[in-house]
N, C-alpha and C positions, 0 to 999 in steps of 0.2 A: 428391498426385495432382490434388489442385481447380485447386491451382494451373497445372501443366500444362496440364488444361482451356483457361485460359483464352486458348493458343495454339494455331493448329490444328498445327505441329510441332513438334520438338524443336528446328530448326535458330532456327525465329522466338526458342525462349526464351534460345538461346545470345547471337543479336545482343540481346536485348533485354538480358541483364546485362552484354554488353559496352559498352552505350551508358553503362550505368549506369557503371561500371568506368572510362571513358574522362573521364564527366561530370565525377567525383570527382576525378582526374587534370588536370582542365582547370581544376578552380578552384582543386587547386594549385597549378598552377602562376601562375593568374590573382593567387592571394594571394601567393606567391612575388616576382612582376614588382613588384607596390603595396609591398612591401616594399625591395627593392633601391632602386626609384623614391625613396620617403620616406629610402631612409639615402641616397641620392648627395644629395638636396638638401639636407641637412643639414651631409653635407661640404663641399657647394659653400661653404655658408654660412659652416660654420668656418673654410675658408679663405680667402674674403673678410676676413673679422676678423683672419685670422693675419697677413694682408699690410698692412690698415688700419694697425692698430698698430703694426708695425715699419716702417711708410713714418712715420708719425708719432712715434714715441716719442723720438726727438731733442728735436722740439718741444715735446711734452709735459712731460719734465723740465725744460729751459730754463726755461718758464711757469710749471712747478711751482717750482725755484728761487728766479727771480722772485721768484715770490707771499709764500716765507717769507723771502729774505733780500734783496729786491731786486737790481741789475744792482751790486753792490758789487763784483763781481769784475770786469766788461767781458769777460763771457765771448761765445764765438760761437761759431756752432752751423757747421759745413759742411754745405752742401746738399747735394752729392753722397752724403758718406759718413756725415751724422749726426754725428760727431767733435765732443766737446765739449770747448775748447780756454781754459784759462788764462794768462794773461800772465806771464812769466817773472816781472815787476819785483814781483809780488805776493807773490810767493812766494819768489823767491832773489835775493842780488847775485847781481853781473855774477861770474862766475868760482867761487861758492862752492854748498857741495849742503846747505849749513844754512840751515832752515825759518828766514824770517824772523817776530817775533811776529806780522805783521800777517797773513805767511801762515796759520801756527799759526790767529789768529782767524776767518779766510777757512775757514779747514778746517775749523772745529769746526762751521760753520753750513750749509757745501756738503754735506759728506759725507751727514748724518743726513739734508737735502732728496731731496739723489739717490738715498739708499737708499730712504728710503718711498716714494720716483715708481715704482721699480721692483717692490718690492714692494705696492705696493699691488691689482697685477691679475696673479691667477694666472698666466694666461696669458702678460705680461710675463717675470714671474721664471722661468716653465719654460721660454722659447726665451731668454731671457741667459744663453749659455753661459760667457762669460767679461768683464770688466770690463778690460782693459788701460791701464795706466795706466804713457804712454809720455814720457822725456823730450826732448826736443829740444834742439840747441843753435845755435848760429851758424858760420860757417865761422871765423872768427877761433881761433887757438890750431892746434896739432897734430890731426889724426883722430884717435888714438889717446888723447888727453887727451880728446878732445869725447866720444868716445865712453861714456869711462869715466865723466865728467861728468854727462853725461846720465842713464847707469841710476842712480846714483847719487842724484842727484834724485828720477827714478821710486821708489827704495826708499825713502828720505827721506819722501813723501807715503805710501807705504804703510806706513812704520812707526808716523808720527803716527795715521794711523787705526785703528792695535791700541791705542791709550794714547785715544782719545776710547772714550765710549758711546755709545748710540743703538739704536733696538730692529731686531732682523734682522741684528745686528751678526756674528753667526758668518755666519750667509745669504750674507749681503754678502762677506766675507774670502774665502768657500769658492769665490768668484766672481774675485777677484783677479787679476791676474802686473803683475809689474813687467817692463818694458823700457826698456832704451837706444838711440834712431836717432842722439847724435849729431848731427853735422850733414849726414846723406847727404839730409835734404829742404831742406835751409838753401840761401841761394842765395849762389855759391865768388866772384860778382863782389867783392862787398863784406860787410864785418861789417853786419848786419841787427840789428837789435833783437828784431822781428817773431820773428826764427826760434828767438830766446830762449823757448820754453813749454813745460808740459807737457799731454799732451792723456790723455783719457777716452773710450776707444775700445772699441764695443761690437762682437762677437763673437756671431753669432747660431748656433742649430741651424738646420737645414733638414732641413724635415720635409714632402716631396711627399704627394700623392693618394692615394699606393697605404698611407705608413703612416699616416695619420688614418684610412682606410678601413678598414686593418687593425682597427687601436687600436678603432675603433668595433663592429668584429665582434667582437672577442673580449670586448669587457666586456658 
């Protein structure tokens, strides 16, 4: 009853718990917005990093490479597509899908580089969806020979890689496919040397706004 006193109506005491009612409501909501605010910037942030590094990670392995086994191969990095590209004469004669030793030695020092570059950052190894390891050939010969030529090669490099070690080595495998192109990127004027390779093509996830956003609600 004191309390009532303290208004001259009943109507005043109703708005007066309504303000109260509404206050509490409002710095929900006030705490609600600082929170939503702090997790988008957080996202933004992740995915600044997300793009950092897949704009970079080509470069990064090359360097990493590099650094453990030097330019022994004459590898090259494509700008566009990142595509880390060995020289056919490293690795096979002209016409055959048998590792040469020096290839064999070439591999035993790439493979275990390129695996730790990628393992080495979480983040790397969770958006490498796949590792494609593709052959190419020259227009020279049949399409149907070049074709076959090609994956053949590609399996060739991925078989040698089950007979080395190196740590993250299932990681790595589970990451894998062999393919054959062949000569559909080779150029049909003349036998190329050049088109002779096999390339290391990486294969990302894509993972927009809405599921980092997610990802980040639910944990």
């Amino acid at each position: 009853m004191s309390d009532f006193l303290e208004y001259e109506t009943e109507e005043e005491l109703i708005e007066e718990q309504d303000s109260g009612v509404w206050l509490s409501v409002g710095d929900l909501m006030s705490g609600l917005l600082m929170f939503f605010a702090l997790l988008f910037i957080a996202v933004s942030a992740q995915l600044v990093r997300y793009e950092e590094i897949i704009k970079t990670l080509p470069e990064r392995i090359i360097n990493a490479i590099e650094e453990k086994i030097g330019d022994k191969g004459n590898l090259t990095r494509e700008e566009k597509t990142g595509d880390i590209t060995l020289p056919n004469e490293i690795l096979f004669d002209e016409g055959s899908y048998q590792l040469k030793p020096q290839g064999r030695s070439f591999l035993k020092e790439f493979i275990p580089a390129f695996s730790e570059t990628i393992f080495a950052d979480d983040l790397i190894s969770s958006q490498v969806s796949l590792i494609i390891i593709e052959g190419h050939t020259s227009s020279k010969g049949s399409e149907k020979d070049n074709m076959e030529l090609s994956f053949k090669r590609a399996l060739a490099v991925t078989e040698y890689i089950n007979s080395i070690e190196f740590p993250d080595k299932d990681k790595f495998k589970q990451k894998l496919l062999a393919a054959g192109r062949g000569e559909i990127s080779a150029n049909q004027e003349f036998d190329s040397p050049d088109d002779r390779k096999v390339v290391f093509r990486f294969q990302f996830k894509r993972k927009d706004l809405e599921g980092i956003f997610n990802q980040k609600v639910n944990n």
